[in-house]
ROSE-785194 format. One record per residue (C-alpha): residue number from 1; residue in three letters; x, y, z. Coordinates in steps of 0.001 Angstrom, whole numbers, plus 500000, padded with zeros to 6 digits. Layout:
% ROSE-785194
+------+------+--------+--------+--------+
| resi | resn |      x |      y |      z |
+------+------+--------+--------+--------+
|  NUM |  Ala |      X |      Y |      Z |
...
+------+------+--------+--------+--------+
END
This chain:
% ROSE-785194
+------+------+--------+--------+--------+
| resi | resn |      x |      y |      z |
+------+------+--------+--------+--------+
|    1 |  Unk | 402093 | 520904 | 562738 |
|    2 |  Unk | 403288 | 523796 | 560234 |
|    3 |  Unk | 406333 | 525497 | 560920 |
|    4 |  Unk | 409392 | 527205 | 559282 |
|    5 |  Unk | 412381 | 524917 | 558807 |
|    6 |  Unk | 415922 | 525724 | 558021 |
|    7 |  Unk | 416878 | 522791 | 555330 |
|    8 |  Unk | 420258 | 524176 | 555400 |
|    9 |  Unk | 422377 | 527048 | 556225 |
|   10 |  Unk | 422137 | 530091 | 554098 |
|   11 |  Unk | 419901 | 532950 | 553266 |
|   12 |  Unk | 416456 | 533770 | 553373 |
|   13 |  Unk | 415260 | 531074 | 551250 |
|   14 |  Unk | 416479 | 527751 | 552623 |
|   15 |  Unk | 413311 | 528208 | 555115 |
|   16 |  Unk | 410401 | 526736 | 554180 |
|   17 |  Unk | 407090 | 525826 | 555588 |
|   18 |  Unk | 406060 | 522153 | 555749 |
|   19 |  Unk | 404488 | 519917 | 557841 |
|   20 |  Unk | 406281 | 518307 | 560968 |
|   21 |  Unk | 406276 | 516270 | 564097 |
|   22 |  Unk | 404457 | 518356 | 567049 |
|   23 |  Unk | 405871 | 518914 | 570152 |
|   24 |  Unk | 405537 | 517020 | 573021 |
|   25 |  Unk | 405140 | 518632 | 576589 |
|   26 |  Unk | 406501 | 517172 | 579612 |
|   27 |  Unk | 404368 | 517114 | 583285 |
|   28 |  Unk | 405743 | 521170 | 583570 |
|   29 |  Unk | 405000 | 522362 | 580486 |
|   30 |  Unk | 402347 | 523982 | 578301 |
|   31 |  Unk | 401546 | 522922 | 574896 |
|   32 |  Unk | 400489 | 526301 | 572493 |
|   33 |  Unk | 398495 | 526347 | 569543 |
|   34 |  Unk | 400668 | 529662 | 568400 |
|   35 |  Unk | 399408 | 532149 | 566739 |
|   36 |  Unk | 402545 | 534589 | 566082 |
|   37 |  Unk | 406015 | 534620 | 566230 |
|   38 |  Unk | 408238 | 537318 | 565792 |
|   39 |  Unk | 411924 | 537688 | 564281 |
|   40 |  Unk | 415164 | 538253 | 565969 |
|   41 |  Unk | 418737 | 538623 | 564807 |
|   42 |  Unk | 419588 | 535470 | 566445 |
|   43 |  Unk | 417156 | 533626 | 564036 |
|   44 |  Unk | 419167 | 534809 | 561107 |
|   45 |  Unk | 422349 | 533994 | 562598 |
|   46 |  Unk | 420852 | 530224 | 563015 |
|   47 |  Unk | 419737 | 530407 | 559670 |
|   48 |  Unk | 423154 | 531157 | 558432 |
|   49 |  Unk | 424809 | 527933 | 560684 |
|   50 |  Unk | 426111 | 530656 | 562808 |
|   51 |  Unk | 424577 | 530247 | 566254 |
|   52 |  Unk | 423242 | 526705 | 566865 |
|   53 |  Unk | 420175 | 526726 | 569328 |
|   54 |  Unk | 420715 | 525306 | 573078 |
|   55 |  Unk | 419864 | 521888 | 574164 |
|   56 |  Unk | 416545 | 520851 | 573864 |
|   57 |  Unk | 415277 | 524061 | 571709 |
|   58 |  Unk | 414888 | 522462 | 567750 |
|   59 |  Unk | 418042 | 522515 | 565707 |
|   60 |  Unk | 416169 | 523666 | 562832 |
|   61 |  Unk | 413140 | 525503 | 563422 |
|   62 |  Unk | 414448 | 529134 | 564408 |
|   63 |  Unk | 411888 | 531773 | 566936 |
|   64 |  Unk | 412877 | 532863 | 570296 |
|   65 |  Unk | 408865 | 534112 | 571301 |
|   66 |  Unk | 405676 | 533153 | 570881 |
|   67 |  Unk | 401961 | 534281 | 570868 |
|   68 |  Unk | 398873 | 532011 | 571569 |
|   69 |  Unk | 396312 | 529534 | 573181 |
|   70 |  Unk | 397618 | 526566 | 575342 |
|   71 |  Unk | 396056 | 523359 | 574157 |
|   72 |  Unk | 397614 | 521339 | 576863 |
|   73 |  Unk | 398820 | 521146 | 580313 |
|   74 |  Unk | 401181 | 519172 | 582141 |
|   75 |  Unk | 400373 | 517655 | 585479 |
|   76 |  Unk | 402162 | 519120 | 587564 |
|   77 |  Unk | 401171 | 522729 | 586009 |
|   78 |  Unk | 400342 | 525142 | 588569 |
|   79 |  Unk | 398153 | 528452 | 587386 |
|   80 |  Unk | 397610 | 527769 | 584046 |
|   81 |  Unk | 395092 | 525967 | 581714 |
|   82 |  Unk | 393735 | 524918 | 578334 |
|   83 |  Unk | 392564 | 527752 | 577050 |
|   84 |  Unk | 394887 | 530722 | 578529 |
|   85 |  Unk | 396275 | 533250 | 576037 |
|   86 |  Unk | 399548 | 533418 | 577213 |
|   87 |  Unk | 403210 | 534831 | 575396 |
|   88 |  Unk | 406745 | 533815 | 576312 |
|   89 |  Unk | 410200 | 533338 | 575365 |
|   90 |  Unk | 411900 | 530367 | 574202 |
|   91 |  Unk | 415232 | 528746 | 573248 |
|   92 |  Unk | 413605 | 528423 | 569630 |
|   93 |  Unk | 410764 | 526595 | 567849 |
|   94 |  Unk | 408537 | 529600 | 567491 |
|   95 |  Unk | 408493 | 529818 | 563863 |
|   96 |  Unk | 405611 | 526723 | 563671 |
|   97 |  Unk | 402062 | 526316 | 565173 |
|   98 |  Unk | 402551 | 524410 | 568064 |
|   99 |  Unk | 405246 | 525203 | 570948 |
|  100 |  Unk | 405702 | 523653 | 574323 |
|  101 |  Unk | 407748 | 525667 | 577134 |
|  102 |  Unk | 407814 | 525638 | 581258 |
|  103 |  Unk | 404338 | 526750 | 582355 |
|  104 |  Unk | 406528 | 529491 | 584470 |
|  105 |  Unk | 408208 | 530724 | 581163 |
|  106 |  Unk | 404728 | 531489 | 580154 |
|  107 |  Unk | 403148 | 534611 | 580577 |
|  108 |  Unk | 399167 | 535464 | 580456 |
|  109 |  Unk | 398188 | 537931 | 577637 |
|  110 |  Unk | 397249 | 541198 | 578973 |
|  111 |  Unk | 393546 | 542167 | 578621 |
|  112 |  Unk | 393031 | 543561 | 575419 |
|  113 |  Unk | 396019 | 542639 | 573376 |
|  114 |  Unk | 396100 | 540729 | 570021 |
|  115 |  Unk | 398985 | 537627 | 570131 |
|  116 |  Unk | 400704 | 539925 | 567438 |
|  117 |  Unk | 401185 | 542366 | 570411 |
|  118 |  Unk | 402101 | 539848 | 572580 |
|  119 |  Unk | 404511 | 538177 | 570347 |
|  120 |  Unk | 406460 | 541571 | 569728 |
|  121 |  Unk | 407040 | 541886 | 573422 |
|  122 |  Unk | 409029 | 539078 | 575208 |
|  123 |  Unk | 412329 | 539025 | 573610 |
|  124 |  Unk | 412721 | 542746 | 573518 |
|  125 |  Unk | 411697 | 543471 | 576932 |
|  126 |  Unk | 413355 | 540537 | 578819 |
|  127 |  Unk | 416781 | 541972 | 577107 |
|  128 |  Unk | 416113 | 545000 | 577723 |
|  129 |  Unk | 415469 | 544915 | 581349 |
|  130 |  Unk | 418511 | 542550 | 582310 |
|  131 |  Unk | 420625 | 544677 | 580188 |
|  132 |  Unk | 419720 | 547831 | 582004 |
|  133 |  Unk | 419113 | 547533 | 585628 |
|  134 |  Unk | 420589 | 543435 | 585707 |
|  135 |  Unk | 423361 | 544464 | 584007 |
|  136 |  Unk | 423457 | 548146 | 583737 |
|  137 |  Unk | 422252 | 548980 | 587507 |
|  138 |  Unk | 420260 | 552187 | 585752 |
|  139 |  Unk | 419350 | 554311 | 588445 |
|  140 |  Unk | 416488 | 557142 | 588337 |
|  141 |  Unk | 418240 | 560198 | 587260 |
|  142 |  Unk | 421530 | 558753 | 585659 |
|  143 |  Unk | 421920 | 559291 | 582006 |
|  144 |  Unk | 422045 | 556519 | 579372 |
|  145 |  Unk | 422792 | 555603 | 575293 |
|  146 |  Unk | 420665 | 553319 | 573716 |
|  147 |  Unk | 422379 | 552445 | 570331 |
|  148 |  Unk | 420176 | 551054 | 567552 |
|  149 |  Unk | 417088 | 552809 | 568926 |
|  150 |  Unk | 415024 | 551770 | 566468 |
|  151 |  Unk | 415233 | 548256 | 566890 |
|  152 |  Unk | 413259 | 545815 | 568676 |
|  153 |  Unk | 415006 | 546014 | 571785 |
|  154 |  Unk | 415898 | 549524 | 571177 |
|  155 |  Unk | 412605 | 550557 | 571060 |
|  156 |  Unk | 412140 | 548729 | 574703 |
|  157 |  Unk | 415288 | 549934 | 576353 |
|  158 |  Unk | 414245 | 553457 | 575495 |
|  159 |  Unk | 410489 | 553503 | 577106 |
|  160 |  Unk | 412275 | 551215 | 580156 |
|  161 |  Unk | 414933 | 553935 | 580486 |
|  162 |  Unk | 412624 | 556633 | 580375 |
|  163 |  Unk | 409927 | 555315 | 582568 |
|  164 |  Unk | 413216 | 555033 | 585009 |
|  165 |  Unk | 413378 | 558737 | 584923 |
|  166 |  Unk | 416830 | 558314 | 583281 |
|  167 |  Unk | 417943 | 560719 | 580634 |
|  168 |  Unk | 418128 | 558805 | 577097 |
|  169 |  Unk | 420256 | 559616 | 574111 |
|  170 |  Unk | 419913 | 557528 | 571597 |
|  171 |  Unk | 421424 | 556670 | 567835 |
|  172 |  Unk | 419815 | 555364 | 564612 |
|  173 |  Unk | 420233 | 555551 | 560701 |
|  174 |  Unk | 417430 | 557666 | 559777 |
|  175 |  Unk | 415257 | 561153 | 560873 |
|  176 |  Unk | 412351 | 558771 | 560558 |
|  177 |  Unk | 413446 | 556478 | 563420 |
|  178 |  Unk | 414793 | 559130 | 565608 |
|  179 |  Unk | 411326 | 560398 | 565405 |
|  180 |  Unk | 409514 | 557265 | 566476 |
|  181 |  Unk | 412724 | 556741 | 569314 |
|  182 |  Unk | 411611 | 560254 | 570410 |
|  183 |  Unk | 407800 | 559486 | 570768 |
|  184 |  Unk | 409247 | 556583 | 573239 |
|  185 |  Unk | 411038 | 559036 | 575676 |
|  186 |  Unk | 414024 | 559508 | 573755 |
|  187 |  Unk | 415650 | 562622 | 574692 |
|  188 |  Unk | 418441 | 563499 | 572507 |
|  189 |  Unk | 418275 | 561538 | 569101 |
|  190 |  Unk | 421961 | 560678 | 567425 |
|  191 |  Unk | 421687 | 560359 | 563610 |
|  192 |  Unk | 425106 | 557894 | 563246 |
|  193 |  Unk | 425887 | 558347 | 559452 |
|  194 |  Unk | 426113 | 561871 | 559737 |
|  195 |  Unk | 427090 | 562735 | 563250 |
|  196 |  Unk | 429862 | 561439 | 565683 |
|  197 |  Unk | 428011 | 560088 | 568930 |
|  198 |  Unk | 430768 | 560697 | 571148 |
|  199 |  Unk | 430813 | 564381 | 570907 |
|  200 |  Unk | 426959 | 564599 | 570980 |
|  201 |  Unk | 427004 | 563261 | 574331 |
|  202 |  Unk | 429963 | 564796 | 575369 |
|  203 |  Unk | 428300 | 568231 | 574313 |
|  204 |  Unk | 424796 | 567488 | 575941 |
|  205 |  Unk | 426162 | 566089 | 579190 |
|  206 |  Unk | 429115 | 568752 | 579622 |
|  207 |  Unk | 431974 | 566563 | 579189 |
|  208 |  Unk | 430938 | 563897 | 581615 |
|  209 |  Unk | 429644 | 561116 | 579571 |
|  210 |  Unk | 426657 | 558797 | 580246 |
|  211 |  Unk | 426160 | 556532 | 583427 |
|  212 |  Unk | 425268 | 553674 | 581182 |
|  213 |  Unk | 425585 | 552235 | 577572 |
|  214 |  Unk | 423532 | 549785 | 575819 |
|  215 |  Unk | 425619 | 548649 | 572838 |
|  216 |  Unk | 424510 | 545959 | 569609 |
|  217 |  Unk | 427477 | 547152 | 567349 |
|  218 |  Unk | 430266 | 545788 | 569449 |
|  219 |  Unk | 433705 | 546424 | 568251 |
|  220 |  Unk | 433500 | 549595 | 565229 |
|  221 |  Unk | 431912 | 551007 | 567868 |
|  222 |  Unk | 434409 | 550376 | 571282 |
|  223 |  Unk | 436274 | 553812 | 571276 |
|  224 |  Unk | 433546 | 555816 | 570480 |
|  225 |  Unk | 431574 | 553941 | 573511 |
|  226 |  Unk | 434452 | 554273 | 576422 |
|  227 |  Unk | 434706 | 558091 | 575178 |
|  228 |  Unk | 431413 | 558107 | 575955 |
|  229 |  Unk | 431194 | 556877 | 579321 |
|  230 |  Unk | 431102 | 558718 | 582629 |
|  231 |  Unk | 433124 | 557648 | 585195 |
|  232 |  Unk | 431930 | 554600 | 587576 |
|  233 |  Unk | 429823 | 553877 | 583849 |
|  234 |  Unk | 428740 | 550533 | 582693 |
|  235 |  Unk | 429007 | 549327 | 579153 |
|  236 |  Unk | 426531 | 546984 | 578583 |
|  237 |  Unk | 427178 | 544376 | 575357 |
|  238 |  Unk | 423964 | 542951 | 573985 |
|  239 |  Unk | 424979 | 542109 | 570445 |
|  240 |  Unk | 427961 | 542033 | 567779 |
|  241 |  Unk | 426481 | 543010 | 564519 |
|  242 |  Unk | 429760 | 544744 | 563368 |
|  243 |  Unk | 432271 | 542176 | 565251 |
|  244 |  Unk | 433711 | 541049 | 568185 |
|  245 |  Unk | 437330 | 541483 | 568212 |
|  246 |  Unk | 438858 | 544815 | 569618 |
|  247 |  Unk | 442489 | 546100 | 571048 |
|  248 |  Unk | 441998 | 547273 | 574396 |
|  249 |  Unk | 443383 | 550309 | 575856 |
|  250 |  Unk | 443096 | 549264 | 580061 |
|  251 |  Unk | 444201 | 552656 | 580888 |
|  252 |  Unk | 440943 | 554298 | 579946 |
|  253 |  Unk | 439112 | 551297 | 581813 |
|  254 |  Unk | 440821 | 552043 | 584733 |
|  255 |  Unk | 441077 | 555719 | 584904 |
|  256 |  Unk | 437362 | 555975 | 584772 |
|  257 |  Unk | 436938 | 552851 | 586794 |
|  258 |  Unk | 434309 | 551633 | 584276 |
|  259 |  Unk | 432887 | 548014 | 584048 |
|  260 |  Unk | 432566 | 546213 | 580989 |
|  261 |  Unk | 429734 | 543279 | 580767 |
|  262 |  Unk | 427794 | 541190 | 578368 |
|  263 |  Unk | 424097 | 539827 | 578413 |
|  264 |  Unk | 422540 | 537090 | 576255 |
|  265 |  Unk | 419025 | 535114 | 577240 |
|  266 |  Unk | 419364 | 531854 | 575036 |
|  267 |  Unk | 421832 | 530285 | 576376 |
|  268 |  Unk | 420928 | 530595 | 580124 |
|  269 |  Unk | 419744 | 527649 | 582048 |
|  270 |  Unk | 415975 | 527174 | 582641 |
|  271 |  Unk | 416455 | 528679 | 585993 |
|  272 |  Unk | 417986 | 532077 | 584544 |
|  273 |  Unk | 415439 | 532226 | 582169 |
|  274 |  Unk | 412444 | 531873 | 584789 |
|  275 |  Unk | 414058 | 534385 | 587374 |
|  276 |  Unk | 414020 | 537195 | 584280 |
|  277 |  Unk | 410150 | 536142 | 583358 |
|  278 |  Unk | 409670 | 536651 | 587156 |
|  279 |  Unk | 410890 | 540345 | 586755 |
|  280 |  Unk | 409249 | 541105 | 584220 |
|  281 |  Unk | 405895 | 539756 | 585499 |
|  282 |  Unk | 406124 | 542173 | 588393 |
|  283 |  Unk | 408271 | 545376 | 586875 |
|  284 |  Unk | 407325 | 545451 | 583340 |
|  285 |  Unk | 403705 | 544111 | 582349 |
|  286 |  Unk | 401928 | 546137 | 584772 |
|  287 |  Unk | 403436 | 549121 | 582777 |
|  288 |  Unk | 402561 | 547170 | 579335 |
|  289 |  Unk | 398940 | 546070 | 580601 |
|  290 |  Unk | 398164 | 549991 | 581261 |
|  291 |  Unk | 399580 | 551407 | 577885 |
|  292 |  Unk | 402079 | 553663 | 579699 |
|  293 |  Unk | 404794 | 551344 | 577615 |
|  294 |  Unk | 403850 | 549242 | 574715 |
|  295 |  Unk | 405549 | 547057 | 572439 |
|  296 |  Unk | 406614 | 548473 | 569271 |
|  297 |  Unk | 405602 | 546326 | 565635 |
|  298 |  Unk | 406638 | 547656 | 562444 |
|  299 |  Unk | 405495 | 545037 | 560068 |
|  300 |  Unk | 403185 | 541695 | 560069 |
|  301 |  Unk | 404085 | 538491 | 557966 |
|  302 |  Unk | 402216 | 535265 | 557346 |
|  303 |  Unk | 404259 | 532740 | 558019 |
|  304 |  Unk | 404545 | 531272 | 554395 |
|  305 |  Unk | 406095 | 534779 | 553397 |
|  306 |  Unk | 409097 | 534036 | 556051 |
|  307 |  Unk | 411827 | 533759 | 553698 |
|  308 |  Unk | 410500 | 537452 | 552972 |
|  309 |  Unk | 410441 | 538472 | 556297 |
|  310 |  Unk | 413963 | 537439 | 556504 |
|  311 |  Unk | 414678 | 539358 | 553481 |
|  312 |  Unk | 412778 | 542416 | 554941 |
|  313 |  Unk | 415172 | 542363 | 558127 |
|  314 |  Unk | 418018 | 542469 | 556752 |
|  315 |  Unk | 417596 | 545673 | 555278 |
|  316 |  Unk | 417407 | 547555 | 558747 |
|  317 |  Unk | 414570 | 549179 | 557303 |
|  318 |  Unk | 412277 | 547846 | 560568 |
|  319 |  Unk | 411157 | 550512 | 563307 |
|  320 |  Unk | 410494 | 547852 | 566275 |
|  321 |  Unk | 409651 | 543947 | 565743 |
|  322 |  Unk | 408601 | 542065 | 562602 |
|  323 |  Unk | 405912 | 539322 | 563708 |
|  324 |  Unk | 405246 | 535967 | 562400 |
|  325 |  Unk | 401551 | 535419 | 562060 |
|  326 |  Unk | 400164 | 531829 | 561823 |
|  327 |  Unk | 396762 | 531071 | 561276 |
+------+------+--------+--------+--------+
END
């Protein structure tokens, strides 16, 4: 098979495409002929020799999703056959045109989607959901900041949030995504290089702060977020882009009684993993098979142009996912 290989940590263009072993499935899984991928800031981090992938993912082939036509099944597969479109997440390998995974990690392709739809949608949502009603207990009515609105999971936590009947503020780097975050449901749109996001909420919500906060910045960002919280709130930690080190002040923890929590998917066990692809079958594609939520793609790639794709990311310039397709 083809597939995008890391030959050795660094930037964009240590990957490149050449031909490797394929995959082989065991009596539970699915083997894929895919036909997208999409990118995801853990893939850079791997890239970079920063974030190694879990056991029995490939060391050097990065992609956490997957698009496209199963070519094989186990024996002991239940509900699924050669043939099925089906989408999914996975501890990495999706960069490359073959991918084997649990037939219950695998999820059928809605009726009239494309795999580059499909392929934009599984990381984003499954992190999204844990992080706001596993994590974040969202409840209809409570109010809620989505940093980095714009991004791939961004884009997810806001429809999720708003289909909730939460209230959604949100922050970005541009009028442009605060636009498109706005189209989603956003309510109030936070413009962070020119505008402190702390006393926008604090103005909008009359001092109180919001019931729940979906952080990627991590610690620039960790006084700004507990000013921001209501009390009983939950600060939810999906990612560390600007580090991971703060000096805590307990006090404010404890005089607003807030909890503090973390969520990551790659790492789980195979059991984790399947429980979340259970709730998103039954509270999340319905809404994504009916078009009253969608998945959000800002920008298509062959998968020869990766090292470009890579590049592309790494701008921030991206309004939802960047997808991997592979013919």
């Amino acid at each position: 098979m083809r597939a995008a290989v890391i030959t050795e940590p660094g930037g964009p263009d240590v990957l490149k495409v050449m031909e490797v072993d394929d995959p082989v499935p065991g009596p539970e899984d699915v083997l894929v002929d895919v036909k997208a991928s999409a990118l995801n800031r853990a893939d850079m981090l791997q890239r970079e020799g920063g974030y190694p992938a879990p056991p029995g993912s490939p060391s050097d082939i990065p992609g956490l999703e997957f698009a496209g036509v199963v070519i094989e099944a186990g024996e002991r597969v239940i509900g699924m056959a050669k043939g099925d479109r089906v989408f999914g997440l996975l501890g990495g390998g999706g960069y490359a045109s073959r991918a084997v995974t649990h037939h219950r990690m695998a999820v059928l392709i809605p009726d009239g989607w494309d795999f580059v739809q499909a392929a934009a949608t599984p990381e984003v949502y499954f992190t999204a959901y844990d992080a706001l009603f596993n994590r974040g207990n969202l409840q209809m009515g409570e109010k809620v900041l989505v940093h980095a609105a714009g991004s791939g999971v961004g884009t997810a936590a806001v429809q999720l949030a708003h289909h909730a009947g939460a209230f959604v503020f949100g922050t970005a780097g541009s009028a442009e995504k605060l636009a498109g975050a706005a189209k989603l449901g956003m309510d109030v749109g936070i413009n962070y290089h020119d505008q402190d996001f702390a006393a926008v909420v604090k103005e909008h919500t009359g001092g109180a702060g919001v019931d729940v906060l979906i952080d990627f910045i991590g610690a620039p960002y960790w006084d700004q977020n507990i000013a921001s919280m209501a009390v009983l709130g939950r600060l939810v930690e999906v990612g560390l882009m600007g580090g991971s080190r703060v000096e805590v002040d307990l006090s404010r923890l404890m005089g607003k009684r807030l909890q503090v929590t973390g969520t990551g998917l790659r790492g789980r066990s195979l059991e984790e993993k399947l429980a979340v692809t259970a709730q998103f079958k039954r509270h999340v594609l319905p809404h994504l098979a009916s078009g009253s939520m969608k998945p959000i793609v800002d920008r298509t790639f062959p998968l020869k142009e990766v090292a470009e794709a890579h590049r592309y990311m790494e701008t921030n310039a991206n309004f939802g996912k960047i997808v991997l397709t592979i013919d």
